[in-house]
KOLBAKE-701311 format. One record per residue (C-alpha): residue in one letter; residue number from 1; y, z, x. Coordinates in steps of 0.25 Angstrom, whole numbers. Layout:
<nodes>
<node residu="A" num="NUM" v="Y" w="Z" u="X"/>
...
</nodes>
This chain:
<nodes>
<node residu="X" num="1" v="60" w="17" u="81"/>
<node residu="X" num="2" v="49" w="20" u="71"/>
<node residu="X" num="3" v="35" w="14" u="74"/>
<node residu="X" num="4" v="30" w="2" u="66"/>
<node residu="X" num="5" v="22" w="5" u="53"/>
<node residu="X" num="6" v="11" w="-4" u="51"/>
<node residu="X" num="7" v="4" w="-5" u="37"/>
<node residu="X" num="8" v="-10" w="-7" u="33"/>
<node residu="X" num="9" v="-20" w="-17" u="33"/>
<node residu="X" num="10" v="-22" w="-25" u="21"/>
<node residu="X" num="11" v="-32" w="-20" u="9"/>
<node residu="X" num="12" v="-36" w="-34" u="3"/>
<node residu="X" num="13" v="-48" w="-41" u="1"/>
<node residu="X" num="14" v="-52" w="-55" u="-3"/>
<node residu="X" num="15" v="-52" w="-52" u="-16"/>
<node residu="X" num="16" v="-36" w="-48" u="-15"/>
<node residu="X" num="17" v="-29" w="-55" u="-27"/>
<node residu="X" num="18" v="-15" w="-46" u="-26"/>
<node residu="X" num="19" v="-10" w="-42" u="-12"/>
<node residu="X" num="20" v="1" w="-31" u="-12"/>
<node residu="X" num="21" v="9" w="-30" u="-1"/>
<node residu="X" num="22" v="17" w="-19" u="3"/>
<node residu="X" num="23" v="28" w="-20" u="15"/>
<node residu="X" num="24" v="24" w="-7" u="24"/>
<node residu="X" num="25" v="16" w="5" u="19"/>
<node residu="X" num="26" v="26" w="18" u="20"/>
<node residu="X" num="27" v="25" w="30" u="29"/>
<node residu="X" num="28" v="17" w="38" u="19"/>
<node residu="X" num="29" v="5" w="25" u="17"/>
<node residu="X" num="30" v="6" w="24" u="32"/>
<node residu="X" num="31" v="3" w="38" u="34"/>
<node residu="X" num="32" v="-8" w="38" u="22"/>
<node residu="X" num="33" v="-14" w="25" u="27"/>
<node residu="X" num="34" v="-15" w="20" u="13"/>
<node residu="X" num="35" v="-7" w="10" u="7"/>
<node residu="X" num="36" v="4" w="14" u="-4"/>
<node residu="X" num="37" v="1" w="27" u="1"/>
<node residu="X" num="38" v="13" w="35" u="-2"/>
<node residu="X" num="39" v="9" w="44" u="-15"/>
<node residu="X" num="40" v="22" w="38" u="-22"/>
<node residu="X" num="41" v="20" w="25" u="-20"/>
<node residu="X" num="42" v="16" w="20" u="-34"/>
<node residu="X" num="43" v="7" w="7" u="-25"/>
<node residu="X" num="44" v="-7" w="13" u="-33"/>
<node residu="X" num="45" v="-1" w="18" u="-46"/>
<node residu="X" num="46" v="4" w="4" u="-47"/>
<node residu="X" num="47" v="-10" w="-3" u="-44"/>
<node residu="X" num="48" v="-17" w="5" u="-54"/>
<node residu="X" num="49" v="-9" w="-1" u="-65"/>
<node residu="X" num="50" v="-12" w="-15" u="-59"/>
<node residu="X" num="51" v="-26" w="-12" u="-56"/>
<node residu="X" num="52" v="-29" w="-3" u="-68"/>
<node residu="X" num="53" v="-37" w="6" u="-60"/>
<node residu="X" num="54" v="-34" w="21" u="-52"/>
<node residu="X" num="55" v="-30" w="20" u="-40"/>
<node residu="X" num="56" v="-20" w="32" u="-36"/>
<node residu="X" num="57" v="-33" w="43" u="-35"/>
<node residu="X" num="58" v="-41" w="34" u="-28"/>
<node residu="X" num="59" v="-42" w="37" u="-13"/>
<node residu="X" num="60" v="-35" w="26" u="-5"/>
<node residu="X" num="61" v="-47" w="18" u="-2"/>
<node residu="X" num="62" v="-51" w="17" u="-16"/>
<node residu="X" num="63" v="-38" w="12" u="-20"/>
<node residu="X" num="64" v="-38" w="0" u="-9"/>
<node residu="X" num="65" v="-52" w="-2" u="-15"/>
<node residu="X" num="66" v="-48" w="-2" u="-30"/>
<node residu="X" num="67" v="-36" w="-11" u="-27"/>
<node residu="X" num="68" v="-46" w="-22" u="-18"/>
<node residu="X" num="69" v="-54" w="-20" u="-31"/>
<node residu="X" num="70" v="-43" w="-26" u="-41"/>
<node residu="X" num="71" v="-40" w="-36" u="-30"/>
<node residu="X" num="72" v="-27" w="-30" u="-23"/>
<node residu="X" num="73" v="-25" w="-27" u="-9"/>
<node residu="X" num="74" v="-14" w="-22" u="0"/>
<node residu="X" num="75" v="-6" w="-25" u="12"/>
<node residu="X" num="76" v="8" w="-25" u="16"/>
<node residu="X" num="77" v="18" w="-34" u="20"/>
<node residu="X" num="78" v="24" w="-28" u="33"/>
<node residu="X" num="79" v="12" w="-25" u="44"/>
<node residu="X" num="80" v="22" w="-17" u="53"/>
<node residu="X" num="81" v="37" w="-11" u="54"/>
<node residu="X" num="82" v="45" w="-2" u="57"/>
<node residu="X" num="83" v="48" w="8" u="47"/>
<node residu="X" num="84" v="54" w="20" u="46"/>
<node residu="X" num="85" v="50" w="27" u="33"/>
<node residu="X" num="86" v="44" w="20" u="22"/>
<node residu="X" num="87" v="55" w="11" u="14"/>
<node residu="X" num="88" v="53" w="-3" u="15"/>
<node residu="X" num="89" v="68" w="-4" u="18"/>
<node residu="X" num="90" v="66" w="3" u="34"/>
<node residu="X" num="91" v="55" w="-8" u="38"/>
<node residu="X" num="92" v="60" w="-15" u="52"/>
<node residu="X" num="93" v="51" w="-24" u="60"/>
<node residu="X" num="94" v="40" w="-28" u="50"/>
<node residu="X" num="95" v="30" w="-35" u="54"/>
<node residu="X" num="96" v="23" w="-43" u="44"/>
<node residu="X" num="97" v="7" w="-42" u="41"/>
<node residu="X" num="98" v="-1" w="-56" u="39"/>
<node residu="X" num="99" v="1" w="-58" u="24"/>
<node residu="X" num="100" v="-2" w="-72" u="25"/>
<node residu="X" num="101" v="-14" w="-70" u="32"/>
<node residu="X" num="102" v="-20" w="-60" u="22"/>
<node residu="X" num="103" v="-15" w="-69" u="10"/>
<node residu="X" num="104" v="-22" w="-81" u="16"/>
<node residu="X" num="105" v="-36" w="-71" u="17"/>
<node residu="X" num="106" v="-36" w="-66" u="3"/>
<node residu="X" num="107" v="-42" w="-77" u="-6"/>
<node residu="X" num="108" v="-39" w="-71" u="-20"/>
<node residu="X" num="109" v="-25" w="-66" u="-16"/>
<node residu="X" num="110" v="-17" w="-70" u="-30"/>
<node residu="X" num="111" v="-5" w="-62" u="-28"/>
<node residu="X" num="112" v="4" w="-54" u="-16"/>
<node residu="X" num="113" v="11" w="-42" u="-22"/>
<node residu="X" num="114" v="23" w="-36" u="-14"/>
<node residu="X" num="115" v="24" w="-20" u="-16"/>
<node residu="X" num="116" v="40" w="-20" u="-15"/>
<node residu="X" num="117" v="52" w="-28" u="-11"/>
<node residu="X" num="118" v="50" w="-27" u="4"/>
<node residu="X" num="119" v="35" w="-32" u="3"/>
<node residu="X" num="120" v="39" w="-42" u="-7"/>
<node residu="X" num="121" v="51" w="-49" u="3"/>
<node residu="X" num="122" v="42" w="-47" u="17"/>
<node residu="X" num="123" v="30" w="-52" u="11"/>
<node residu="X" num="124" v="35" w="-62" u="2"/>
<node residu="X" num="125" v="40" w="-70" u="14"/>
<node residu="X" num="126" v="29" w="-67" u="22"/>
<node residu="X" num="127" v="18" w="-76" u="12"/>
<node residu="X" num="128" v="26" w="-84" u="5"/>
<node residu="X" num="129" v="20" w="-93" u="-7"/>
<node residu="X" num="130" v="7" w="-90" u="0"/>
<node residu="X" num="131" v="2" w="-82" u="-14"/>
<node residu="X" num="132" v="9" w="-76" u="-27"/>
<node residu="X" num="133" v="18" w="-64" u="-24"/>
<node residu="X" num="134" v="23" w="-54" u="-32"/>
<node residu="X" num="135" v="35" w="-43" u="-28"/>
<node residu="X" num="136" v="30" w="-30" u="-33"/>
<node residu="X" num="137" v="40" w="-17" u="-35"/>
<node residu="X" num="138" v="37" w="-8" u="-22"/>
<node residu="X" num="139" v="28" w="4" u="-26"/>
<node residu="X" num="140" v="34" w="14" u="-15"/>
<node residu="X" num="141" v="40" w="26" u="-20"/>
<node residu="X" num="142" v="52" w="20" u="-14"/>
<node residu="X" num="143" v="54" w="11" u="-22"/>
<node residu="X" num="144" v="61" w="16" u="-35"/>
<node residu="X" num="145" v="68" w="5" u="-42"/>
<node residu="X" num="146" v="57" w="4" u="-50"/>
<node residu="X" num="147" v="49" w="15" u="-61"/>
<node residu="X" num="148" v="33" w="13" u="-57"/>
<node residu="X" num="149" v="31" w="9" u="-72"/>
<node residu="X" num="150" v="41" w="-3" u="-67"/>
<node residu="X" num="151" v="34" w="-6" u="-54"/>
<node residu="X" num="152" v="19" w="-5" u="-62"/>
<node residu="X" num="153" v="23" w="-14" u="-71"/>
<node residu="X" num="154" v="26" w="-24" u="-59"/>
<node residu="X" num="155" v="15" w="-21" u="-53"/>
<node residu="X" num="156" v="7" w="-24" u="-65"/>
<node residu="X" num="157" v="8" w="-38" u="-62"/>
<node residu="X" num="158" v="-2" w="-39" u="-51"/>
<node residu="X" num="159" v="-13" w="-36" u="-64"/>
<node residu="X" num="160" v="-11" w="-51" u="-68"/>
<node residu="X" num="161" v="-14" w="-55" u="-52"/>
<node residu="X" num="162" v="-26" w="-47" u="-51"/>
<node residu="X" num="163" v="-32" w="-51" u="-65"/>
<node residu="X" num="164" v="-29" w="-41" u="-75"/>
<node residu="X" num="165" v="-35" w="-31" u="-62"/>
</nodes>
């Protein structure tokens, strides 16, 4: 049997107002330990346009930084499973990480955003009413159903969370 996957820690602050949570990085942000780190994955093309700001040639560190900045962090619903590959659809044995726990630590939190269908049905039951939520299009390569210019304009909706950020 494949060996458990086990995401990140969460990049927040206490001046987090939008959480985004994903469900379990891929193989390809596991193997880059970077967040949305597949070079297809639209995750950073689509935060420019909600943040106004470069973010895709920054290094990795400065694009956590820039996101902090505009009061956005980033974590994931499933700590741990069993995987094998990357599509959300082959995730067995998830083992959930404390999102109530880190909700209940962020005092500017506004708004939870769910990067895909997955993240958006695991999550959701996970934190309940505990804060405003919104179901995002997922930003993976996988994810097709939807052109980027339809998933931006989605996306777009975090602007009015984050203060016209």
């Amino acid at each position: 049997m494949d060996a458990a996957k086990r995401g990140f820690p969460p990049v927040v602050d206490a001046h987090t107002r939008v959480l985004i949570l994903g469900s379990l990085p891929g193989d390809a942000s596991l193997a880059a330990g970077q967040y949305y780190g597949h070079p297809r994955n639209s995750f950073w093309r689509l935060m420019e346009g909600v943040i106004d700001a470069p973010l895709v040639a920054l290094p990795y560190a400065q694009r956590l930084n820039a996101l902090l900045a505009h009061g956005v962090g980033l974590w994931d619903v499933i700590a741990e499973a069993r995987r094998p590959g990357s599509l959300d659809a082959a995730i067995r044995d998830p083992a959930a990480n404390d999102l109530v726990a880190l909700i209940d630590a962020l005092p500017a939190l506004r708004r939870v955003a769910f990067n895909g269908g997955t993240a958006a049905k695991l999550g959701a039951s996970l934190i309940g009413e505990r804060v405003a939520t919104l179901a995002l299009p997922s930003s993976s390569p996988a994810y097709a159903a939807r052109t980027f210019a339809e998933k931006a304009t989605a996306w777009a909706a975090l602007r009015d969370v984050l203060g016209g950020a």
